[in-house]
N, C-alpha and C positions, 0 to 999 in steps of 0.2 A: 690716549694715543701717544705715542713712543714717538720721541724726538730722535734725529741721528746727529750727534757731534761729531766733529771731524777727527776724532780719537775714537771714536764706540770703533769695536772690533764685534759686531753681531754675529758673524760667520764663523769666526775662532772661538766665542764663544757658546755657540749649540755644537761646535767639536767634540768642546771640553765635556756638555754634559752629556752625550751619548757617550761619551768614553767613558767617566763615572757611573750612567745607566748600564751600563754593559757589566761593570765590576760589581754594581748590585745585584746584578743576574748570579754574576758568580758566588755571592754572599751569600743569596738561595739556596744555591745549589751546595757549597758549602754548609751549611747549616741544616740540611736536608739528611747527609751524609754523616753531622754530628750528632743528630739526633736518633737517626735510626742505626746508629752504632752505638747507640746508650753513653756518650762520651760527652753528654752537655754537665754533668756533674763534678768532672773528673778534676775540672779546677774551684777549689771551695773557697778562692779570695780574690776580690776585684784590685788588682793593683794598674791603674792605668797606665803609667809609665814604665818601671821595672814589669810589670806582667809581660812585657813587650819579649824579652829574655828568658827562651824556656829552661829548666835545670840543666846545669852543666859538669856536675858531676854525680857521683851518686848517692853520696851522703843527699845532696838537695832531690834527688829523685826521690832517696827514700823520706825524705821531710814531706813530703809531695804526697807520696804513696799513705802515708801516716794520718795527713788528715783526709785526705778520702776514706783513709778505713774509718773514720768517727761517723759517716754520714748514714743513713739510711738505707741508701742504694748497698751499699757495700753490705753491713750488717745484714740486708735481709736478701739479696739478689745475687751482686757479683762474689762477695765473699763466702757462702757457702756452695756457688757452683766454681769453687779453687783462683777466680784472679792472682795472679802472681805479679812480681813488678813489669815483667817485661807486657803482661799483658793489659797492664795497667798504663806503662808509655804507649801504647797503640790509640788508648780511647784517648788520652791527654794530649797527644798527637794533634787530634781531630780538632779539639775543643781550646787549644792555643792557636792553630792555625785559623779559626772560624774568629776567634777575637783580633789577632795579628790582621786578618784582611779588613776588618772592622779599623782596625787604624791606618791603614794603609788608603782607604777609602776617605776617612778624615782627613788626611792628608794630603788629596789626591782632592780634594775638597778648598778647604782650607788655603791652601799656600797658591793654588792658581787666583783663588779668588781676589786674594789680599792683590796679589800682579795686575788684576785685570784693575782694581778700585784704585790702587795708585796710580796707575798708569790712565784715567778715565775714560777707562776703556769699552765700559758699563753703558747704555742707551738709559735715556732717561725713564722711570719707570718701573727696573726691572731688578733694581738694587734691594728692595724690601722683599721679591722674591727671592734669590739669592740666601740671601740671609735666611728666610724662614725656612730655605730645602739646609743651610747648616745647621740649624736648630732641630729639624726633625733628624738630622743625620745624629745629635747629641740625642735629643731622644730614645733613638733608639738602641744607640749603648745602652743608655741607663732601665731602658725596658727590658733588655738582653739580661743588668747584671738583677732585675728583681728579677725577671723569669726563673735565671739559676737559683739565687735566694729563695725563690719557695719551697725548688725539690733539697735545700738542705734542713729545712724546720722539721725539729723531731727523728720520727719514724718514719717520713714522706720516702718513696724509693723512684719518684719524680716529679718534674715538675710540674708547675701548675697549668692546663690547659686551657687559661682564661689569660695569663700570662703568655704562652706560647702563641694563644691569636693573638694580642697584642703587639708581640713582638713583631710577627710574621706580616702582618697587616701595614702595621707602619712600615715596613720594609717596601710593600707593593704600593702604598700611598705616594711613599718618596718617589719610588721607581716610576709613578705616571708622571707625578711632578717634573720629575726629572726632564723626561721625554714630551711632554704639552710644554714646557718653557723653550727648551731647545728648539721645537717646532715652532714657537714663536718667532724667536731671534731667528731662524734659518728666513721667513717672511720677510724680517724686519731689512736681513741681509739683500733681499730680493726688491726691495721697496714698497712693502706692503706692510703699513705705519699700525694698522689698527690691528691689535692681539685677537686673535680665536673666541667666539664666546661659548658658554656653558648653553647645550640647549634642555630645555625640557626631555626627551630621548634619552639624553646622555645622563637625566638621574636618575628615568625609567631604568634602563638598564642595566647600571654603574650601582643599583641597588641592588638590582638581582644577582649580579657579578660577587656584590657584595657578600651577600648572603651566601653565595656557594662559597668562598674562600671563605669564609668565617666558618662555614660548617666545615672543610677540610681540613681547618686548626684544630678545631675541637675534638677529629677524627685521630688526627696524626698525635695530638697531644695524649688522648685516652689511647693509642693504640689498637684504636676500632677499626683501623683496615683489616685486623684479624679476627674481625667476627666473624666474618662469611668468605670461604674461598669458593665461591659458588657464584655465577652470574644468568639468569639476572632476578633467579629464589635465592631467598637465604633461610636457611632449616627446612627447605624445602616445601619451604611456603611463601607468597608475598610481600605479605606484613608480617615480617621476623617478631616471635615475643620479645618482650621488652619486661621490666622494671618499673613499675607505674604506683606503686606501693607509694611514694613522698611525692607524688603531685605530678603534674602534667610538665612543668615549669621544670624541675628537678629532672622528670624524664625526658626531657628536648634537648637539655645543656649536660647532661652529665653519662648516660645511658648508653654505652659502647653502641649495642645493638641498632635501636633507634637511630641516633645519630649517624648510623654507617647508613642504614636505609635514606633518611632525608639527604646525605649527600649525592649517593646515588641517584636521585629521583630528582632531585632537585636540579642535580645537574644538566636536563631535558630540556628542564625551561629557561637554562640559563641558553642551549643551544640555540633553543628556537629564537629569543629574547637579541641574540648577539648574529644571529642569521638574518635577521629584519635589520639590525641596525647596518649589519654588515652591504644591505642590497640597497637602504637608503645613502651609504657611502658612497655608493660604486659612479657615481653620476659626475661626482668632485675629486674622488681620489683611488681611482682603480684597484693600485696597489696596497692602501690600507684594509681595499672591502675582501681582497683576496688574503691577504694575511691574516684579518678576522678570522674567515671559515675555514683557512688549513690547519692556523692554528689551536681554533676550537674544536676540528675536529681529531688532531691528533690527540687532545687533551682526553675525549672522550674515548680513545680507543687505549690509552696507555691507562687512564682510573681502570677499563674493566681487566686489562692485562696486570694491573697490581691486585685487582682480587684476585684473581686465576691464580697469582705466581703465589700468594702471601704473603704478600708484600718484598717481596724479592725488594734486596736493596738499588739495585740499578734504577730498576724500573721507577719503583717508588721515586728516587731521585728523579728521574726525569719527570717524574709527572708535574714534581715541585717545583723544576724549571721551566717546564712548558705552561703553568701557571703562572709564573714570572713574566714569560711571553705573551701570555693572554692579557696582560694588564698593559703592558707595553703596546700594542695594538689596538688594545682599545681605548687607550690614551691616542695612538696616533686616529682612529679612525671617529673619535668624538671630536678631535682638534678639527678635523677635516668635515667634519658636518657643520663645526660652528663658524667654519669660516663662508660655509656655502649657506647655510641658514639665515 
């Protein structure tokens, strides 16, 4: 139980992390945008500080353009269907701006936090959180720069889809974190000493949650939204053939086909799963249980509008962000069970 000193700032600080949680939203959606514009390659060297400074002339454009032509993608993708430099700034573009808000977020992180500890502004308690949401914030830089790391080994023409949920993942971990501690300190603000707890429900759930966003990594990474633009047959059958030739195991995590089916199917019983949890909310926090099921239900009507389109880039984006909101809500709506639990 959270002590208040007569400096803790609890209110200013669940400000601070909705307004961080909101700029992770936009990371999503940036990184949504870099990916399915093939532009997560585009930069082939992690420079944390100078990376910050995209080329400024064109000798350095073309130094740019030069190692990308080494990599993979290039030699066997963009390079034989004509990339040229200017269309090579377009992808580079995407994939310095998705790293740039990556530090801007560090920062954005970082420099209030250091304000809030000197100034002991912190509630007792909540400083080992704190710290741990900076650490997975470093994280997930360094998951970001192995992600790109894979798609440049060899002949690879992307990255690694095991890496990409990795990445994407920790990005939505953060983003509940984010939003459960805020919602704490907004209590603490209110005078209510004792944090939200985890209930049973919220791992029922928050697993099955799980497992949908883990299969839509592995979807978006293999580029399995383009198996089927067909809802709700794929080849005009139920059970799409698959690839089962190297095991079961092989065919679950790697199988375009497959893996587009279980996403789809899967995501049914994430509905029903977050619609119970959404009507066990409704009693403690009205608005969390209503933002559960709009938001799960726009999720489900944008997945089948990204098969329909082929993945239309918009669209797709948006699915990636209203998946960002899904995790956001259900963060607020398991905070709101455990504090009535």
């Amino acid at each position: 139980m959270s002590k208040i000193s007569k400096h803790a700032r609890p209110n200013a600080l669940a400000t601070w992390l909705f307004i961080v949680a909101a700029m992770v939203i936009l990371m999503v959606a940036v990184g949504g945008i870099t990916r399915l514009t093939e532009s997560g390659l585009s930069i082939t060297q992690w420079k944390p500080i100078t990376g910050a400074i995209p080329p400024l002339s064109e000798t350095a454009w073309q130094t740019e353009f030069d190692l990308y032509k080494a990599t993979g993608e290039y030699k066997n993708v963009t390079g034989p269907a004509g990339m040229d430099l200017e269309a090579f700034k377009f992808i580079f573009f995407w994939e310095w701006f998705h790293r740039l808000l990556g530090r801007l977020i560090g920062l954005a992180f970082a420099l209030p936090l250091a304000w809030f500890w000197v100034k002991q502004a912190i509630p007792s308690g909540y400083k080992w959180r704190l710290v741990a949401l900076l650490a997975l914030g470093g994280l997930q830089g360094v998951f970001g720069w192995f992600m790109v790391r894979s798609g440049l080994a060899g002949t690879m023409t992307d990255v690694s889809h095991f890496w990409l949920s990795i990445h994407l993942l920790t990005a939505f971990f953060t983003l509940g974190g984010l939003v459960w501690t805020a919602l704490d300190l907004k209590r603490l603000a209110h005078g209510q000493r004792k944090p939200s707890r985890w209930t049973g429900m919220a791992s029922v759930v928050g697993a099955i949650l799980f497992v949908q966003l883990l299969l839509g990594a592995w979807v978006a990474g293999l580029n399995a939204g383009l198996a089927s633009d067909t809802w709700p047959l794929m080849q005009g059958r139920l059970v799409p053939e698959f690839d089962s030739s190297h095991g079961a195991f092989w065919a679950v995590t790697h199988d375009p086909f497959l893996l587009h089916f279980l996403h789809r199917w899967w995501a049914w019983i994430a509905l029903v799963a977050l619609i119970v949890l959404a009507r066990r909310v409704k009693p403690v926090e009205r608005k969390a249980s209503v933002a559960i099921q709009a938001v799960v239900g726009t999720q489900i009507i944008l997945g089948i509008i990204t098969v329909l389109t082929g993945v239309a880039l918009w669209v797709a984006v948006a699915h990636q962000v209203v998946g960002a909101l899904l995790v956001a809500s259900f963060a607020w709506g398991v905070h709101a069970l455990g504090r009535w639990s």
